[in-house]
C-alpha positions in Angstrom: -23.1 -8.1 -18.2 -24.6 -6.0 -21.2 -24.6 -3.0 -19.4 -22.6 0.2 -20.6 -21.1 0.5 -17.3 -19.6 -3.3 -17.7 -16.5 -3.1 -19.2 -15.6 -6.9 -19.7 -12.6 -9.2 -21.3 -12.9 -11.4 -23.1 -16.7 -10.7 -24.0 -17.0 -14.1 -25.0 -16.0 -17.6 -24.0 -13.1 -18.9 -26.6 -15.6 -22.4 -27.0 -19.4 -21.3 -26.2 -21.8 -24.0 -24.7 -23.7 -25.3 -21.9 -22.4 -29.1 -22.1 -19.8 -28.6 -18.9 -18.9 -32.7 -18.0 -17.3 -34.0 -20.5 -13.2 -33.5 -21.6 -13.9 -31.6 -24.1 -16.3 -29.0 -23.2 -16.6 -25.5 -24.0 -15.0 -23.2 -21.7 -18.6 -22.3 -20.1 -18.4 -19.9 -17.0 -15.1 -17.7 -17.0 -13.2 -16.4 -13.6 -12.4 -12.6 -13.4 -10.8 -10.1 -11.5 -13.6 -7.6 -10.4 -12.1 -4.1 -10.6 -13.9 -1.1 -9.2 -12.9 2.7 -8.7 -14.2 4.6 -6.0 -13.2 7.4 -3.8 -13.0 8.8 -0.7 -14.5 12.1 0.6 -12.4 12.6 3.0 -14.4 16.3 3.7 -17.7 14.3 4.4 -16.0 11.6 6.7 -17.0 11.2 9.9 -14.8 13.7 11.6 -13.0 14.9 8.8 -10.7 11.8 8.8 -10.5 10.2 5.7 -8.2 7.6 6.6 -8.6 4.0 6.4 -7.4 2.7 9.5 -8.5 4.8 12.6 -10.9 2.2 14.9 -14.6 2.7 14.5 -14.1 5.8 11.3 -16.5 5.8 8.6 -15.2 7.0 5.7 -17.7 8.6 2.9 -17.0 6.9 -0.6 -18.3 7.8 -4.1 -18.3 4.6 -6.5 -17.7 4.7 -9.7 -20.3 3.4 -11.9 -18.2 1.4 -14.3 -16.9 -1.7 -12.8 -14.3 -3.9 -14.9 -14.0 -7.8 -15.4 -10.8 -9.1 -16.2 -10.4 -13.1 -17.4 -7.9 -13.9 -14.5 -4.3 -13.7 -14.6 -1.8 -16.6 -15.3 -0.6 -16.3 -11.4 -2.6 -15.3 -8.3 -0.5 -15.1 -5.4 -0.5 -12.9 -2.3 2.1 -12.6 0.4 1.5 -12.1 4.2 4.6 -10.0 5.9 4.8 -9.3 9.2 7.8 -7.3 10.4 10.2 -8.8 13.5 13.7 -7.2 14.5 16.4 -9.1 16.2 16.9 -7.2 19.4 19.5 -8.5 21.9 17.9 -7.5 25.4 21.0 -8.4 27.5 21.1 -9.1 31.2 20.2 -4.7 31.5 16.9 -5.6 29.2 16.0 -8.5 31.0 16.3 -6.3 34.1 14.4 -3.2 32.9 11.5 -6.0 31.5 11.2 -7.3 34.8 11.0 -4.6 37.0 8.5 -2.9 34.2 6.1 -5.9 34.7 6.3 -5.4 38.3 5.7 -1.8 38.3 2.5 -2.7 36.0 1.7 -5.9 38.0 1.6 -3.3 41.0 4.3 -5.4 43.1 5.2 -3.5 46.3 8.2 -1.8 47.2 9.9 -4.9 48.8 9.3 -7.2 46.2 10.6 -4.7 44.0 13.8 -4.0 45.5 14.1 -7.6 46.5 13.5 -8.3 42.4 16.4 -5.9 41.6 18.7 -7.2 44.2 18.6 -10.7 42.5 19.1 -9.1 39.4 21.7 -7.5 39.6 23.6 -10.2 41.4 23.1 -12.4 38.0 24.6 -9.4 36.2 28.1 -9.4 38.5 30.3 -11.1 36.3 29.1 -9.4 33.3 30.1 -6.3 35.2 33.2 -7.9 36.5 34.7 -8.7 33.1 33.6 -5.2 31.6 35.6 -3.4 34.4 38.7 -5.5 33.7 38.2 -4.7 29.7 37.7 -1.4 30.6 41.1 -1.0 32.5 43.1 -2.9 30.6 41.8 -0.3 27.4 42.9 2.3 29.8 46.0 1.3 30.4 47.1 0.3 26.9 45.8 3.9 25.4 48.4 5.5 28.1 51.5 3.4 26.6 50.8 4.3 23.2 49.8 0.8 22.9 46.3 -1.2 20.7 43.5 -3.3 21.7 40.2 -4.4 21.3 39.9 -6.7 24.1 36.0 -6.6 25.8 34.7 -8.3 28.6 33.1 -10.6 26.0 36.3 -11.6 24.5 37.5 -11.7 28.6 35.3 -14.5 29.2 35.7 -16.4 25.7 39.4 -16.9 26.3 39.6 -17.1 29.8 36.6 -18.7 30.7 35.2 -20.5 27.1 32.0 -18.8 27.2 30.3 -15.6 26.6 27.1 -13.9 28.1 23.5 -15.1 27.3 22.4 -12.0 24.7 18.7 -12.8 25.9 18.0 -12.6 22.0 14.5 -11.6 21.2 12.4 -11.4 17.8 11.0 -7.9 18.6 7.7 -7.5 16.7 7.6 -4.2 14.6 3.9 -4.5 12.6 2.4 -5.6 9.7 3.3 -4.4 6.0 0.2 -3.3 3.6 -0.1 -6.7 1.3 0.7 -5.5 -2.6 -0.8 -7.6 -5.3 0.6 -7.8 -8.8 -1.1 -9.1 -11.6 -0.2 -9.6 -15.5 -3.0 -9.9 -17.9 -2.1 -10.6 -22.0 -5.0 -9.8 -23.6 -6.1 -10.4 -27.8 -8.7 -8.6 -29.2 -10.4 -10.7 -31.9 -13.0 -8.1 -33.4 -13.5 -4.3 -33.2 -15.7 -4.9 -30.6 -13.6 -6.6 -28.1 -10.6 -4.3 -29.1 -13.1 -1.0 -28.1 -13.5 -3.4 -24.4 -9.5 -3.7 -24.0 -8.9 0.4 -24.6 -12.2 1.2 -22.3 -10.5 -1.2 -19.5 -6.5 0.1 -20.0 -8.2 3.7 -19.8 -10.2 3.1 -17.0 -7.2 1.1 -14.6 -4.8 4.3 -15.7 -7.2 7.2 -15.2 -8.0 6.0 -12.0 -4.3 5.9 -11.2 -3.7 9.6 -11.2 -4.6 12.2 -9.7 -6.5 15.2 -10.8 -6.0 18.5 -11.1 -7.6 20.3 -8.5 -8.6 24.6 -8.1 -8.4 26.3 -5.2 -11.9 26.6 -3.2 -12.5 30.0 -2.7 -14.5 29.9 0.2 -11.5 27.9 1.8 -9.1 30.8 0.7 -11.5 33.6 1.9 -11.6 31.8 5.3 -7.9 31.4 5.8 -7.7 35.1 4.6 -9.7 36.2 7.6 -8.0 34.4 9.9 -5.0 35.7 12.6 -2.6 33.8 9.9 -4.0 35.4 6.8 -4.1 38.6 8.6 -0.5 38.5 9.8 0.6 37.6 6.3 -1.4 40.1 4.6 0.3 42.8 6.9 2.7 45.2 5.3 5.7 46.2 7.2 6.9 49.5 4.7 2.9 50.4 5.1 4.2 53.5 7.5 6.8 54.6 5.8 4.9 54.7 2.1 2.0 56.6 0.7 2.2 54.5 -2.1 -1.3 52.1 -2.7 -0.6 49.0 -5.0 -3.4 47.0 -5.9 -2.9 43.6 -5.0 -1.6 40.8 -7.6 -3.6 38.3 -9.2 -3.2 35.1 -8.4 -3.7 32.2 -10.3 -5.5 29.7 -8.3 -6.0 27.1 -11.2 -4.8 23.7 -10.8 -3.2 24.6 -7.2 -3.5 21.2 -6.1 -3.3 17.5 -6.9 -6.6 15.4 -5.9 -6.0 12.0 -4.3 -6.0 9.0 -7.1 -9.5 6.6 -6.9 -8.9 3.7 -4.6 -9.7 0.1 -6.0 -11.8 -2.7 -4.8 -10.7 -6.2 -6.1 -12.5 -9.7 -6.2 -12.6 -13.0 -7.5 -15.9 -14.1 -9.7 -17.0 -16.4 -11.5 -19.5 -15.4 -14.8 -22.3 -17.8 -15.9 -22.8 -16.3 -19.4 -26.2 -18.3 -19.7 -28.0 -17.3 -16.5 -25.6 -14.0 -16.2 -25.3 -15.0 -12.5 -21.9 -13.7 -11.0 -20.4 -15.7 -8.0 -17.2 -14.9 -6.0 -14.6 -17.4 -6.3 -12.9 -16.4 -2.8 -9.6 -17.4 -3.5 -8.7 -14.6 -0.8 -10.6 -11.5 -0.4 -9.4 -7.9 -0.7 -8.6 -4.9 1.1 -9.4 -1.3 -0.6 -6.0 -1.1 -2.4 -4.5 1.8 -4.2 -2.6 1.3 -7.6 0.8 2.0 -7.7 1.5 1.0 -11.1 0.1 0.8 -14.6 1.9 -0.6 -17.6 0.9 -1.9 -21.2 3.2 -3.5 -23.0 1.7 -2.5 -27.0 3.9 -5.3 -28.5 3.9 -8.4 -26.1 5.2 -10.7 -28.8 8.6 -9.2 -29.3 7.6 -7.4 -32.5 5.2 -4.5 -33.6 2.1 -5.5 -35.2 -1.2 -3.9 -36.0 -4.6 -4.2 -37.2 -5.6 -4.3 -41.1 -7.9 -0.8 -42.2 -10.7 -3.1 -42.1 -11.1 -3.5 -38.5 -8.5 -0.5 -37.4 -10.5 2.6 -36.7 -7.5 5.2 -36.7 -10.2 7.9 -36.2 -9.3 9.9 -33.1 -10.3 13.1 -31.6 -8.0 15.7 -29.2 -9.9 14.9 -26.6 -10.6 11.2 -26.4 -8.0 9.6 -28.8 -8.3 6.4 -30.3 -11.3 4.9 -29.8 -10.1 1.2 -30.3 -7.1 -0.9 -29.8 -4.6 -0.7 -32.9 -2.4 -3.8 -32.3 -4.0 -7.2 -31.8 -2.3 -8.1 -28.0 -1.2 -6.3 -25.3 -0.3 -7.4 -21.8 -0.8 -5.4 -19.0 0.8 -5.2 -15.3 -1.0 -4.0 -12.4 0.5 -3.4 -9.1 -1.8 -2.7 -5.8 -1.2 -2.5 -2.3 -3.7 -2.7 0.0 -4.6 0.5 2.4 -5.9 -1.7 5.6 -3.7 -4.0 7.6 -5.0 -7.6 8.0 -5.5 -9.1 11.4 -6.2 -12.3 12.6 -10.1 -11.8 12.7 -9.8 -10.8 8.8 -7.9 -14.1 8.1 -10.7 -16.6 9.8 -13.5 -14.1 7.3 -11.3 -14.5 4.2 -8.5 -12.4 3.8 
């Protein structure tokens, strides 16, 4: 992992050596959270559809060439929610459910009607008891007088019981998993404190958006369409002589590019044979990041490096070039753009 487009932390094992069995060995290989940017032409998809979760779409993506290692986080967890709603279906639901299935199970018309018949003789004194509530609210709102009684409340008192609900857990889909990870991180040299600030910048620029100009060729187009045409018309050009050259229009930063997505993993480095292994703990679904922070003084006070290792040399247009304070800690938050199915749960997920 000496490549320019590895960005890497920590660079080294805290204890360095290749003695692994005993109690007190070096730290040896080191797990990381992979990180890497890409993004997604959503123009060059097949079909034009750059979304993630159409059946059978190929979307066009354009990886970034620097990929990030991260020594893993103090907690790994990940949370599978699937969405259910309460829904009381009543005798009326049970009803409509049943005589759906026999419309689809292509039941005749005599089973049908014979299905409904039985039906809506279980439903009677439901009805029954309804009818009575309803009269009795009836009568009480001509004298002037209050109540709340329902057939419900009918039965409960008179008969010590109340109608079956037929309660149902309605299934409603699957939320996008989220991830959130914490990483404190110390930079022990000028070297390793350049590798924190190329990591932080690389998570946050791939974050936000960017600015984006109008395509002219688009606007041309659009122009020359019926729409552009019918806006372009103008209404006083009868009653005027007057010609008015048209306005300039600023097309610069007219629009706001999609942020990179992310791809996440779990390896393991061998820093001796620079093999890198996944440590499938679970695997990852393209994710987007929602949110970037970085705490500058984890330790509940402000502290920075000596002049002999801080580089406080900084351009406009990069900035600093190293970290200035010893520790940060940064927070990541992800949520995953593909839901996860059963089939994605025996591969991994």
């Amino acid at each position: 992992m000496a490549n320019s487009a590895i960005l890497r932390y920590p660079l080294k094992a805290p204890v360095a050596g290749d003695y692994l069995d005993s109690s007190d060995a070096p730290t040896g290989r080191i797990d990381y959270l992979k990180v890497r940017r890409f993004r997604v032409l959503h123009e060059q998809s097949e079909g034009g559809y750059g979304g993630s979760n159409l059946p059978g779409n190929r979307q066009e993506l354009s990886w970034n060439d620097q990929i990030a290692y991260i020594a893993m986080p103090q907690s790994i967890s990940v949370s599978y929610q699937v969405d259910y709603a309460a829904t009381n279906m009543g005798s009326a639901g049970v009803l409509g459910a049943g005589i759906a299935a026999a419309v689809g199970g292509g039941s005749n018309a005599d089973q049908l009607t014979s299905q409904i018949q039985s039906a809506a003789s279980a439903m009677l004194p439901e009805l029954a008891y309804n009818k009575a509530a309803n009269m009795i609210s009836s009568i009480a709102s001509q004298l002037s007088l209050e109540t709340g009684v329902t057939g419900a409340a009918l039965q409960n008192l008179v008969k010590g019981r109340i109608m079956n609900p037929f309660t149902e857990q309605i299934f409603n889909g699957v939320q996008f998993r989220s991830h959130q990870f914490t990483f404190k991180m110390f930079a022990r040299n000028k070297k390793e404190a350049e590798s924190i600030l190329a990591i932080i910048r690389y998570l946050k620029q791939g974050a936000m958006p960017i600015l984006g100009n109008a395509d002219p060729a688009e606007e041309n187009q659009l122009k020359s369409s019926e729409l552009g045409k019918n806006i372009d018309k103008d209404p006083d050009a009868s009653s005027t002589s007057k010609t008015t050259s048209s306005p300039v229009v600023n097309t610069s930063g007219k629009f706001l590019k999609i942020p990179d997505r992310f791809q996440l993993e779990f390896v393991r480095y061998d820093p001796f044979s620079a093999k890198i292994s996944r440590v499938e703990h679970y695997k990852f679904q393209p994710c987007v990041c929602q949110n970037v922070t970085v705490n500058y003084t984890p330790d509940g006070q402000y502290v920075s490096f000596k002049d002999a290792i801080a580089d406080l040399s900084a351009s406009a247009t990069t900035g600093a070039t190293q970290m200035l304070v010893p520790a940060v800690e940064v927070g990541l938050s992800f949520a995953e753009t593909r839901f996860v199915t059963q089939e994605e749960i025996i591969q991994g997920y």
